[in-house]
N, C-alpha and C positions, 0 to 999 in steps of 0.2 A: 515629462513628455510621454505619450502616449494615453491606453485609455487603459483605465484597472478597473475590475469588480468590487476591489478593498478598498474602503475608507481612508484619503488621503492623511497622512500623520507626519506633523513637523516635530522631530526629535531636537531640537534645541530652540523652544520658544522665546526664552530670552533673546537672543541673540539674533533668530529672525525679525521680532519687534523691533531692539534697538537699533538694528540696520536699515530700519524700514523697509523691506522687503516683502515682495508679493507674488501673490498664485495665481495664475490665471488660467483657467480651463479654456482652451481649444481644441476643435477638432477640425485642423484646416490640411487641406493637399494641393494647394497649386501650386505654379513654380515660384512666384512671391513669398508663399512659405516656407519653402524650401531654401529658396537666398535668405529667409531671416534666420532660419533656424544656420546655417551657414555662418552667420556675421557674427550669430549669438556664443557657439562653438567655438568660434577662431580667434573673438576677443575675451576666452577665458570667463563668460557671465553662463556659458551652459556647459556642463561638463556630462558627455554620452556616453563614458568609460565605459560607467555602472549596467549598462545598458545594452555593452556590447558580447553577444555570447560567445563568438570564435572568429579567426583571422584566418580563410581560407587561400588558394593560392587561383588566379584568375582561371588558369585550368580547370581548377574545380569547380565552378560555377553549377555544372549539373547538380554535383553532389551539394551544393548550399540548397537550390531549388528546392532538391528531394526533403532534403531535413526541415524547411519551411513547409511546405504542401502537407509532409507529413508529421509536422512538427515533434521530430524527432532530437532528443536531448534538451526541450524545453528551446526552441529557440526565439531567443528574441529580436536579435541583428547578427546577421552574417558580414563580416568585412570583408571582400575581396581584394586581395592585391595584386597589383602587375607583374 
């Protein structure tokens, strides 16, 4: 998920084969892709752990902005919570 500049690499080709599993490049934003990516998440076929750079507290919200805008610590997803 998302987009990178490095050449995508499946670390266990076996196993992706035998599975038959597949990649598929998108670059979609509307709110349909947002409910799939949702369904894909919640029934355990996507997992965004990898993904996720820190768990902020809703208060902080400015401070997640700031670290995005000036992508400070490398961010890549800021969680907010309630």
């Amino acid at each position: 998920m998302g987009i990178t500049t490095e050449p995508l690499k499946i670390s266990e080709k076996m196993t992706f084969n035998l599975k038959n599993k597949k990649v598929f490049g998108h670059y979609g934003s509307s709110f349909d892709h947002v409910y799939e990516l949702i369904r894909l998440a919640g029934s355990g076929r996507l997992d965004l752990a990898p993904s996720i750079t820190d768990h902020l507290s809703l208060a902080d919200a400015p401070e997640a902005i700031h670290r995005l805008e000036n992508k400070i610590g490398d961010p890549i997803r800021l969680i907010l919570v309630p």
